[in-house]
N, C-alpha and C positions, 0 to 999 in steps of 0.2 A: 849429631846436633851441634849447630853452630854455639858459639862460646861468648859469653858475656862482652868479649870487644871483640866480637866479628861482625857486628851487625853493622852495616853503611848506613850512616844515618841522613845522609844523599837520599836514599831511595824515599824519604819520609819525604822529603821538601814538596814531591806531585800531591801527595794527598793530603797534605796540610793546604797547599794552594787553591786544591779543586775546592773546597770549603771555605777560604778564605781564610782559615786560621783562626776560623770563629769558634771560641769555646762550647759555643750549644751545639757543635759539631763533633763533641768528645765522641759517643755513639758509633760515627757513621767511620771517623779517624779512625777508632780501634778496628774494629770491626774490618776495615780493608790494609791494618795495616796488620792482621792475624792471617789475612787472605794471602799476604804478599808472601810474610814467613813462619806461617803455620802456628806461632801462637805467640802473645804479646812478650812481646821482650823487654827485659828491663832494662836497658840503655834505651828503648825504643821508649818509655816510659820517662824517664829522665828526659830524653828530649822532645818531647809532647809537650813535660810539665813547664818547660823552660820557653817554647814557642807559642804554645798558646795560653801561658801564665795561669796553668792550673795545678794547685796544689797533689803533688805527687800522690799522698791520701786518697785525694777524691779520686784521681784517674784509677788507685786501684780497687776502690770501693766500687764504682761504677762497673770494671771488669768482671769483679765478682762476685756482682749479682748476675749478670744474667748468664743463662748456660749453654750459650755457644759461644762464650768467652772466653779465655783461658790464660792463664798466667804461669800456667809450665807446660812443656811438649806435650802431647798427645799424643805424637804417632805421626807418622807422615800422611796413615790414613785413618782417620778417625770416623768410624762405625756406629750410628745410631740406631738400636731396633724400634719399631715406634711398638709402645708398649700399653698403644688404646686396646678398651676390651674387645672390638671388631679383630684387631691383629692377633690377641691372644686366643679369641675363638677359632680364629685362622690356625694354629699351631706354633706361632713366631716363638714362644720361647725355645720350639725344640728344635727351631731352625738354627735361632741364636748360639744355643749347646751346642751345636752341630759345628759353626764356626768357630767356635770358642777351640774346639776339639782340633780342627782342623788347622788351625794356627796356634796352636800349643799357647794360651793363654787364658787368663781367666777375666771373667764380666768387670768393668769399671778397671783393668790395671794395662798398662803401656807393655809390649812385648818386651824383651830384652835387648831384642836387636833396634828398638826405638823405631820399627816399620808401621804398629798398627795398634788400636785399643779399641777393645769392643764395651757396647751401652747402652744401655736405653735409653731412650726417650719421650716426652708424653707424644698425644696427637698430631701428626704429621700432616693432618689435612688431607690425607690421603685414601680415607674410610671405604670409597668406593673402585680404588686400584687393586684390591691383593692386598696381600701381607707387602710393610714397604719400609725402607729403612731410608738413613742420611746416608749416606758418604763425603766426608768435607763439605757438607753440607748442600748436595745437591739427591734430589730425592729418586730414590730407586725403587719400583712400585713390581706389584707381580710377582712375588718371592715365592721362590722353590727349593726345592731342595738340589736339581739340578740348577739351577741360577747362583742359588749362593755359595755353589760348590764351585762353580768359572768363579764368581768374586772371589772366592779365594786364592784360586790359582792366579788371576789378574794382582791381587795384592804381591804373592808372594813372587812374583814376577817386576812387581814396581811400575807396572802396567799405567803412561799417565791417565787422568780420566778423561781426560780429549782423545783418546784410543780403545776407550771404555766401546761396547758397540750403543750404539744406537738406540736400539729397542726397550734397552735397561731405565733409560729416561722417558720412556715413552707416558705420559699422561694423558688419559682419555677424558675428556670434556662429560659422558654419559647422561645427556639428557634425554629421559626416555619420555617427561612429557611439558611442552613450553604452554605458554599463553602470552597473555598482550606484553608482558615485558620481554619475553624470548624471544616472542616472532617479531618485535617490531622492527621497522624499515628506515626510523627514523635518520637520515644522513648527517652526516658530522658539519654542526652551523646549524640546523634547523630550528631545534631548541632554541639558542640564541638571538635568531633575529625574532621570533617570537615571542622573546624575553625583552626583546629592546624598544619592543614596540608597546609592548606594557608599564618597565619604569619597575624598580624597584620595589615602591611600596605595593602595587599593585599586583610584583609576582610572588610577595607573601602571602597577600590576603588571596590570589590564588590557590596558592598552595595551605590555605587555612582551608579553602573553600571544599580542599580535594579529600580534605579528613586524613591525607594522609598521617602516620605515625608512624615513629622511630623502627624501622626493622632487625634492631638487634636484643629483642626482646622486650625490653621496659616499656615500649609504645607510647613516650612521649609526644604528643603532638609536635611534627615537624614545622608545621607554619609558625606555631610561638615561639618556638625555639628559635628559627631565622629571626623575628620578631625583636624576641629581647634582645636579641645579636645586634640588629642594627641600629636599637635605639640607647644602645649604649654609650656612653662615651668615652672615650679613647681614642688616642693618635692614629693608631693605625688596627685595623680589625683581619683576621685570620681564621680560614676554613680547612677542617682538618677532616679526610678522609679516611676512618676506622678499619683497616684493612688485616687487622691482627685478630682473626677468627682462629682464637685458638682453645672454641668447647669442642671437647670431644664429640667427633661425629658431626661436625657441621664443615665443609667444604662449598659453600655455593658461591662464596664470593670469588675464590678462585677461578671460577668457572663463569663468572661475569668480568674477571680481570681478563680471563682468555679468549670470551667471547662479544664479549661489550665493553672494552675498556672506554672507546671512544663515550661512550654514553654514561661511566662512569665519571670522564674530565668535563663531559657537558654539564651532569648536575653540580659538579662542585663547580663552574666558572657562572651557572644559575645564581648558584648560593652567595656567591663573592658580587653577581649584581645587585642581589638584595639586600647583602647584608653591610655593603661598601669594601670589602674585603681584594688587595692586590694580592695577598700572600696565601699559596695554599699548600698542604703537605698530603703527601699519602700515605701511612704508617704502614709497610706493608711487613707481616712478619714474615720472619727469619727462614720459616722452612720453603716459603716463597721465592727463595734466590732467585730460582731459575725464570722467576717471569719480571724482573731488574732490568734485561738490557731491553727485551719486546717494548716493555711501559716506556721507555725513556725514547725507543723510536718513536712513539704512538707519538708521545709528548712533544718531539722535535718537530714532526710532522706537522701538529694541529701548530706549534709555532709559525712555520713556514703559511701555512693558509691563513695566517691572521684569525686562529680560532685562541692563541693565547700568546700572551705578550704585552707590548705597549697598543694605544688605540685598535684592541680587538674588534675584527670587521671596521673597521674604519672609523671607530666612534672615540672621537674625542676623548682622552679621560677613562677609556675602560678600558685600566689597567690590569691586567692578573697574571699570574706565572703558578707553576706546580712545580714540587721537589717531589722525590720518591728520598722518604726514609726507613731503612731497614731495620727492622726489629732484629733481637739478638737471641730469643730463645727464654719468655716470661711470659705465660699467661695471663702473668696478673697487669699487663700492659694493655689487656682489652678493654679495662676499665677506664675509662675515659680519662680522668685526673690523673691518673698514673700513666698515658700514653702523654701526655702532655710533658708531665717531666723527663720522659724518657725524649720526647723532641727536643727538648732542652738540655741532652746532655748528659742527663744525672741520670740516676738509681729508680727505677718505675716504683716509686710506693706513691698510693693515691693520698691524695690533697684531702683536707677535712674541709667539708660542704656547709653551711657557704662558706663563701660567697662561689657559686658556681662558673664554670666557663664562659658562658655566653657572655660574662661581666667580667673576671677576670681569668683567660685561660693562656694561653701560648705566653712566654714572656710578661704576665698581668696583663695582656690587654682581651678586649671581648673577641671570641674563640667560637664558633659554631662547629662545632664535631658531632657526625652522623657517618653511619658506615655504607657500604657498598651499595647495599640494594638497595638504601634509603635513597643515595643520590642519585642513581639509576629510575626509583620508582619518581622523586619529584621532576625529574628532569619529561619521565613519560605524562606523568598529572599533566604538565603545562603544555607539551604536545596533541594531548585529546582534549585539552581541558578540564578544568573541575568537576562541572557536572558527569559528562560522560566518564572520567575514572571513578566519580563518587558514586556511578550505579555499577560499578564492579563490587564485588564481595559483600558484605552485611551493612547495617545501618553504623555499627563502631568499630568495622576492620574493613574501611575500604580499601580497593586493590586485591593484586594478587600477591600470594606469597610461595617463595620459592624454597622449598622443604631436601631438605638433606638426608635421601633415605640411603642407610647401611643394615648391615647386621646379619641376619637368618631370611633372607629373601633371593632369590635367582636374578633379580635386575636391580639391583644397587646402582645410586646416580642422583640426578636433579630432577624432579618432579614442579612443576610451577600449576598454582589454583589459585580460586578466586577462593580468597576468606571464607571459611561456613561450610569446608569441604569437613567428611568425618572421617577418623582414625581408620573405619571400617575402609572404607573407601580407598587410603592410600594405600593401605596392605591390600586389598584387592589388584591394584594397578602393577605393584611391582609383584606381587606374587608366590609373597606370603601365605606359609601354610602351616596351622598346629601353631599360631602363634600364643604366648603366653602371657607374655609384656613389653611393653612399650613401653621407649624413656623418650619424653618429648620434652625438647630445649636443652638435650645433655644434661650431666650431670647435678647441674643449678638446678632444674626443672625437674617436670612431674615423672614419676613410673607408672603407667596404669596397666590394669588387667583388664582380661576379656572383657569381664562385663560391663567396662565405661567406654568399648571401644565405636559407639553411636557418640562419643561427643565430636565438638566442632574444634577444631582451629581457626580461633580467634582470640581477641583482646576479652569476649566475653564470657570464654570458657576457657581452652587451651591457649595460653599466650607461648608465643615460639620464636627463638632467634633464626631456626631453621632445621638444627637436629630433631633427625626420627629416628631412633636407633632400632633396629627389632631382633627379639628372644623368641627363641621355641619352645618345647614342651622339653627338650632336652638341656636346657641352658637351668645354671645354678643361679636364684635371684641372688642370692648370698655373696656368691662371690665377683658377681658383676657391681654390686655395691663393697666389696671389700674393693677392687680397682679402683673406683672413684673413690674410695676415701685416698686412698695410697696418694690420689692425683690431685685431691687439696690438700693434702699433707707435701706435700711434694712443691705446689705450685706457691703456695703464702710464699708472702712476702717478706713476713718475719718481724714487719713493723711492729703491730700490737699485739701484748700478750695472750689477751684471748684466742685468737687466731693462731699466732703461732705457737702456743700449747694445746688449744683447743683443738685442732687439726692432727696433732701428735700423739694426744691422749685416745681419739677417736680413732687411728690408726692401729695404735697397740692395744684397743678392746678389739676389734676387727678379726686383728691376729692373733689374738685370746682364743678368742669366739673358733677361730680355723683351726686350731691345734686343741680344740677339746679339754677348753678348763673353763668356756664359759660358764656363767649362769642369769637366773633374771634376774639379780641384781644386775651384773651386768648391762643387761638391756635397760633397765630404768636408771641407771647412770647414762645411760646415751642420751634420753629426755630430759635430763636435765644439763646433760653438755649443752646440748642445743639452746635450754634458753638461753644458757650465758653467753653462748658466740652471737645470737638472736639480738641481744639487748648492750652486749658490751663492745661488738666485733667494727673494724675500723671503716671495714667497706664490707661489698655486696659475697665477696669470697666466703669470708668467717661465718655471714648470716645463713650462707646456703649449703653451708660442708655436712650440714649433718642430712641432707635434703634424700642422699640415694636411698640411706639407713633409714629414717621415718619411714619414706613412703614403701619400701621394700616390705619394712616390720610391720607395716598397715593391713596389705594387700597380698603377703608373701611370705608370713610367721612362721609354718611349718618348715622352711629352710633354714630359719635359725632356729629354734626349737631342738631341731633334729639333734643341732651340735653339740646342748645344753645338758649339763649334768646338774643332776639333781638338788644338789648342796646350793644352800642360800648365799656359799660365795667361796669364792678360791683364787687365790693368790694367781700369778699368772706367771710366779718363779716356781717352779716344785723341789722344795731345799731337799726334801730325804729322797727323792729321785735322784738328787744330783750327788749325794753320798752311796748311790751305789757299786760305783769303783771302788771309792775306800773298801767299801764290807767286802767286795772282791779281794782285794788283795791282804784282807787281811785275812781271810778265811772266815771272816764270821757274818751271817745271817739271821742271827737270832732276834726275839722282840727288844732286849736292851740295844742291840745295834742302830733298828729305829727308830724315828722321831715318833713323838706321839701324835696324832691331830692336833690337838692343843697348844704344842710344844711348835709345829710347826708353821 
């Protein structure tokens, strides 16, 4: 490993330039200058702080928060297992051990010859490939046991990953059923001129007209939202593309980045006419690298044809451009206000509400932020029109919506329906059998059992950002809900105390509950964790950590039950267990030897 003054601080000058040396580019600076020499250096740090006159503090405050960041060596290869419950159902941790074994090192530490560290990580995005891991951050899907047994050998070989084979990268799009946003034909520009012949205000109150709503859960009306966007005031206004799909178990947006990008820069260059917006961003995360340089051709392209740029198609004055910005490995950055700060540079903790984006968001100015499918689906609304998309799907969830099924099923992928499809219905398609539960909208969202499986998805029953995860008759509810707690414990931000104790406190009754000292005390301290992260918690994170354990303990009690001893409560240290060395070594076993209950 190179030494505190070997680094050429030369090789910094490109990637300060390609950004201008603009400090809201802290982010994107690090991030490529970790790519360059494998993890931020502190001379490299020093002369960031001094080029782009940012407080040395903050530059490492902002490293390390997010976690494909790093401010000491990792390894030359650095190993991520992704450690959602689809990959654990898969066997990844005993793939993990396997590598661990094979490279003589243990989980979270640096080898000694400084070659490689293995680790987990949350959701990979990758739910319907196999078990899948990072590698320097490019995502490996398919895992075997023969596979990760070549990646071993490839590592210990120093094997680059541009020599890596092929197949190892390989990510399959898997849509096993489309509808009017999959199948559509619509050509790159068409949108557009469609849009220019409307005018602004006309293609919101379109898009009022089309019903559609926000597709990353919450189901905000997208027409109001462009709305207050545009009738705000401020210098200059800005559209932000949600691309940081990081609940477990939901992958579709990737799979509209791969398939429909073109019509994902239609709706946001829609949104930037409506809402007067030049400026627009893609937040794409982290474990997305590898679709970085595609998007940026796509982007070049639609420049070249005057789809973006100055006087877009020829029109006076319709200006707009698109960045791709990379996320860094924070889940808590898909929350809107906190994807904003992170475009800006800083540390993703969300913004206290209000005053909200559409008034003050990117830099304080008005901000219209919707994600993938949203601008995907308004860009299709204004293509068939309002009325015809408003006779797709229900009277309050028009359109179609594109579902992320994984878990206990033989055709894992993307499924697309018109709103008002039922739970029965998707498990039928992919081919689900002996199913138990269902977690819809990941881990935020609901877990049901059999017998709610006639309800709909929709805004007026099931609301969904896209996860459908499925369980069998062999699957633990328990401990599918102990992974999701790990993974809001894991994911806070750390900001508010609620949240970030609430999510820790909830973690270690979890693992109480797993090692056989819970009790119902235990369980009615969970219900009361919940109000307080419910009523004190700073965002939507803290409000929904307790969401897998409710509904589990609802619909699912006999798995925690099982665990439950008897006693109205127990510690979760066990002190005269842990004196039973001593009494070994000292020969003695007697009742004086142990504590009493009481005593204990």
């Amino acid at each position: 490993m190179m030494a505190d003054n070997e680094i050429h601080t030369a090789d910094l000058d490109p990637i300060l330039d390609r950004y201008a040396r603009d400090p809201n580019a802290l982010l994107q600076v690090l991030r490529e200058v970790q790519e360059l020499h494998g993890y931020i250096h502190p001379s490299a740090i020093s002369y960031i702080s001094v080029k782009l006159g940012i407080p040395r503090a903050r530059i490492e405050g902002v490293a390390g928060f997010y976690s494909f960041l790093h401010l000491q060596p990792h390894g030359e290869y650095r190993v991520l297992f992704s450690d959602n419950i689809t990959d654990r159902m898969q066997g990844s941790q005993a793939l993990m051990e396997m590598m661990c074994q094979q490279l003589w090192l243990q989980p979270g530490r640096v080898s000694e010859d400084g070659l490689v560290s293995i680790n987990t990580t949350s959701c990979t995005g990758m739910c319907d490939q196999g078990l899948a891991m990072l590698v320097n951050g490019r995502a490996i899907t398919r895992l075997t046991h023969q596979r990760v047994q070549e990646i071993g050998h490839l590592i210990r070989n120093r094997t680059p990953l541009a020599d890596w084979p092929a197949d190892f990268f390989r990510v399959e799009d898997n849509i096993r059923r489309s509808g009017p946003l999959l199948d559509n034909t619509i050509a790159p520009g068409d949108v557009l001129h469609a849009a220019l012949a409307l005018g602004g205000k006309d293609i919101v109150e379109a898009v009022k007209n089309s019903g559609l709503r926000g597709r990353g859960g919450a189901g905000f009306p997208t027409g109001l939202k462009w709305e207050a966007c545009r009738n705000a005031p401020g210098e200059a206004h800005h559209v932000v593309c949600n691309a940081d799909e990081g609940e477990p178990g939901t992958f579709k947006d990737r799979v509209l980045l791969t398939r429909q990008a073109d019509l994902v820069f239609e709706g946001m260059t829609l949104c930037a006419l409506a809402v007067g917006a030049q400026h627009g961003y893609l937040y794409l995360r982290g474990e997305y690298r590898y679709l970085l340089e595609p998007l940026q051709a796509i982007l070049q392209r639609r420049r070249d044809n005057t789809l973006l740029g100055k006087n877009i198609l020829g029109q006076p004055g319709f200006d707009f451009d698109i960045a791709i910005h990379m996320g860094a490995g924070a889940y808590i950055c898909g929350e809107e206000s906190a994807l904003i700060e992170s475009l800006e540079g800083k540390r993703g903790v969300p913004r206290s509400r209000p005053p909200f984006p559409v008034t003050h968001g990117y830099l304080q100015q008005p901000t219209a932020v919707d994600n993938v499918e949203t601008f995907c689906s308004a860009a299709l609304a204004i293509q068939m029109g309002a009325e015809n998309y408003r006779a797709i799907g229900t009277a309050k969830s028009s359109g179609s919506k594109l579902i992320s099924v994984s878990g206990d099923c033989p055709r894992p992928g993307i499924y697309e329906y018109p709103f008002g499809v039922s739970v029965h219905e998707v498990l039928q398609d992919c081919g689900a059998v002996n199913t138990r539960a269902v977690q819809v909208s990941g881990p935020s969202g609901m877990c049901i059992a059999e017998s709610e499986f006639d309800r709909k998805l929709g805004f007026e029953d099931l609301p969904t950002a896209g996860a459908f995860m499925v369980f069998d008759d062999s699957r633990d509810l328990f401990e599918v809900a102990r992974n999701f707690v790990h993974f809001f414990a894991h994911e806070s931000c750390g900001f508010c105390t609620p949240c970030r104790v609430g999510t820790s406190m909830l973690k270690q009754t979890m693992d109480k509950i797993a090692a056989g000292h819970g009790t119902q005390y235990d369980l009615s301290e969970i219900e009361h964790l919940d109000q307080v992260l419910q009523t004190s918690s700073h965002c939507g994170l803290g409000r929904t950590a307790c969401n897998p354990v409710l509904h589990t303990l609802k619909r699912f009690r006999p798995a925690y039950e099982n665990r439950l001893k008897s006693l109205d409560f127990e510690p979760a240290f066990d002190l005269d267990g842990a004196l039973a060395r001593a009494r070994q070594m000292t020969g003695r076993d007697d009742a004086g030897a142990h504590l009493k209950p009481e005593d204990a």
